[in-house]
SEMARBA-105016 format. One record per residue (C-alpha): residue in one letter; y, x, z negated. Coordinates in steps of 0.1 Angstrom, whole numbers, plus 5000, padded with zeros to 4 digits. Example, Ala and Ser with C-alpha at 12.3 -4.5 7.8 and 13.67 -1.06 7.14 Angstrom:
BEGIN
REC   rest     c2     c1     c3
REC      a   4955   5123   4922
REC      s   4989   5137   4929
This chain:
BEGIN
REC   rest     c2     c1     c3
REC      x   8750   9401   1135
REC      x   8757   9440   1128
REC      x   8742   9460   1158
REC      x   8746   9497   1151
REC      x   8745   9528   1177
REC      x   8721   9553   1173
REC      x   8724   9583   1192
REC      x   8731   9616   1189
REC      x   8770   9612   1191
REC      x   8763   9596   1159
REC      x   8742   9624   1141
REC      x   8758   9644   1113
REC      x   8745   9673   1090
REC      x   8725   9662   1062
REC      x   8697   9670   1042
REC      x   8690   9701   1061
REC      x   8689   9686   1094
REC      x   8714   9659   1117
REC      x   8711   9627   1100
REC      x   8729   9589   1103
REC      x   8728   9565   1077
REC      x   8714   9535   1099
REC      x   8719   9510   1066
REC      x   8736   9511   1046
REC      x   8769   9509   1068
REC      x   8794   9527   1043
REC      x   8767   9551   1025
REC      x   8730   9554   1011
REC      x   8752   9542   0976
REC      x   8754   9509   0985
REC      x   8723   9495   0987
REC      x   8688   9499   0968
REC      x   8675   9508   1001
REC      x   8681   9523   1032
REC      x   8673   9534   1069
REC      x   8681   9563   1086
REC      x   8675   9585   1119
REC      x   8672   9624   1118
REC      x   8667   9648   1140
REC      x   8651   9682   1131
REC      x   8660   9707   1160
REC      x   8629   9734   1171
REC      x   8618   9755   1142
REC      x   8636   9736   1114
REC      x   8630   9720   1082
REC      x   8642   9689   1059
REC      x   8657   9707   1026
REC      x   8625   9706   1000
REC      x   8637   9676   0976
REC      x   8628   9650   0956
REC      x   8641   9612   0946
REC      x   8635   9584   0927
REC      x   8627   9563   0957
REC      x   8598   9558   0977
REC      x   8603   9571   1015
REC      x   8584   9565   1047
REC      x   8593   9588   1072
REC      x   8582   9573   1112
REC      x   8583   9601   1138
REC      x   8590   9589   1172
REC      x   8593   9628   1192
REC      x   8579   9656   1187
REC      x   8557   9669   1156
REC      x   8555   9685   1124
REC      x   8543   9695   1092
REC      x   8549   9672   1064
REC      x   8546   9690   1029
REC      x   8543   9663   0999
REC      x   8537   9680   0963
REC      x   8518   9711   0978
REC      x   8498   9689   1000
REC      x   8503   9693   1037
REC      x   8494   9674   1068
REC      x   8503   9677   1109
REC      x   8521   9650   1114
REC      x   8529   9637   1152
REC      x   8548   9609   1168
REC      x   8533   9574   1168
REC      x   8525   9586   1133
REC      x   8544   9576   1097
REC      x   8537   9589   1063
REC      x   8545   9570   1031
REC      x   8559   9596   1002
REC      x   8558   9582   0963
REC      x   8591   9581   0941
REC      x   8594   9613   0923
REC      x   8575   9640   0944
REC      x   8591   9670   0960
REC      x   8584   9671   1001
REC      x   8598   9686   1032
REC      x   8595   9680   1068
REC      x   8593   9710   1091
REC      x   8591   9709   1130
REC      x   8564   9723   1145
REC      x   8578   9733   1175
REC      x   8602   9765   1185
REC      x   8612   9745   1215
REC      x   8616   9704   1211
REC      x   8630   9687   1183
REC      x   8613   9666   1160
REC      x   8630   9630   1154
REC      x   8621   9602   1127
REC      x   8635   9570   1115
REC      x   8634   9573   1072
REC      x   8628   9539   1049
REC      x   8638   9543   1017
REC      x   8634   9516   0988
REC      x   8635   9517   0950
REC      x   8599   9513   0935
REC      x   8610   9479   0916
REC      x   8618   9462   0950
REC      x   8576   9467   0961
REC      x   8550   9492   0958
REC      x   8542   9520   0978
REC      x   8499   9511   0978
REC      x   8506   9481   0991
């Protein structure tokens, strides 16, 4: 059994934002997929970037806009969005006064589908 902490003490800068690699333990290299928490404090953003890996991003506080390709949508908590392999995106908080925070999935397209 691994049980992992997850709170801020934990939280590091990353991607434009305070990030902890969840799984894999030592690094996002060590694994074909992964899960991580972030936090994006009032008024900021994720970095605009792109992978090879699909994504699903699962906001539990706060809200935001999520930008996939030039496509953009509100996003809130209780809500998750699924982004393909390949496409630039960005997360931006909504809010100038609570922060936004998300758990992220990512997995390699061989492993499964994102349609599915």
């Amino acid at each position: 059994m691994i049980i992992r902490d997850i709170g801020d003490s934990q939280l590091a800068p990353d991607y434009g934002v305070l990030f902890q690699q969840i799984y894999p333990i030592g690094g996002e290299d060590l694994a074909d997929w992964g899960v991580g928490r972030c936090v994006i404090e009032a008024g900021g953003q994720t970095a605009p970037h792109g992978h090879d890996e699909h994504e699903m991003f699962l906001v539990l506080e706060g809200a935001g806009e999520m930008d996939i390709d030039g496509e953009r949508a509100a996003l809130t908590a209780g809500q998750a969005v699924a982004i393909p392999a390949g496409s630039r995106h960005y997360l931006r908080n909504a809010s100038d006064q609570a922060r936004l925070v998300f758990i992220n999935v990512y997995w390699p397209p061989s492993v499964s589908p994102l349609d599915i």
